[in-house]
N, C-alpha and C positions, 0 to 999 in steps of 0.2 A: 675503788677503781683498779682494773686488771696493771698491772707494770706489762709496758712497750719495748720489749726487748731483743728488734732483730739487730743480728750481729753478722750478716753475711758478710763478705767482702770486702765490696765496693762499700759497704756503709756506715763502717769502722771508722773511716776519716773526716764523716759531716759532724755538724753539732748533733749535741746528744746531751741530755739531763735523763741520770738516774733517780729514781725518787728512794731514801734512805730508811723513811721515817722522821715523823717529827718535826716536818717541815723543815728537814733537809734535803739536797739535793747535790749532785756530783755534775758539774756541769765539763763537758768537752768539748773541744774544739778542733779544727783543722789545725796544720802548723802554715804559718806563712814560707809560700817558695821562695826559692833563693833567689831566682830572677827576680821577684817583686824586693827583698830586702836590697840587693842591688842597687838598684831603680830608685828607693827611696834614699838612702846613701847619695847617690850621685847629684840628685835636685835636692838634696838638703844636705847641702857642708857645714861640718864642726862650725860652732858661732869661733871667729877669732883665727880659721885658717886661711883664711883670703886677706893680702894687706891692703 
């Protein structure tokens, strides 16, 4: 099978699996935004901060 390798841009930051060999594979991901980590923080407080 040829390796799928476009690297432009915009498509640097989706998922992506390298194939290594050998039935490996180098898997990537986007990062989560900061807004979203926020968000999840804020509807789910520390267990034991609230009395």
């Amino acid at each position: 099978m040829a390796e799928n390798t476009e690297n432009t841009g915009s498509h640097e930051k989706l998922y992506k699996a390298e194939y290594q060999g050998s039935g490996t594979f180098i898997i990537s991901k986007p990062k989560r935004k900061d807004k979203k980590r926020r968000q999840t923080k804020v509807r789910n407080p520390q267990r034991g901060a609230r009395i």
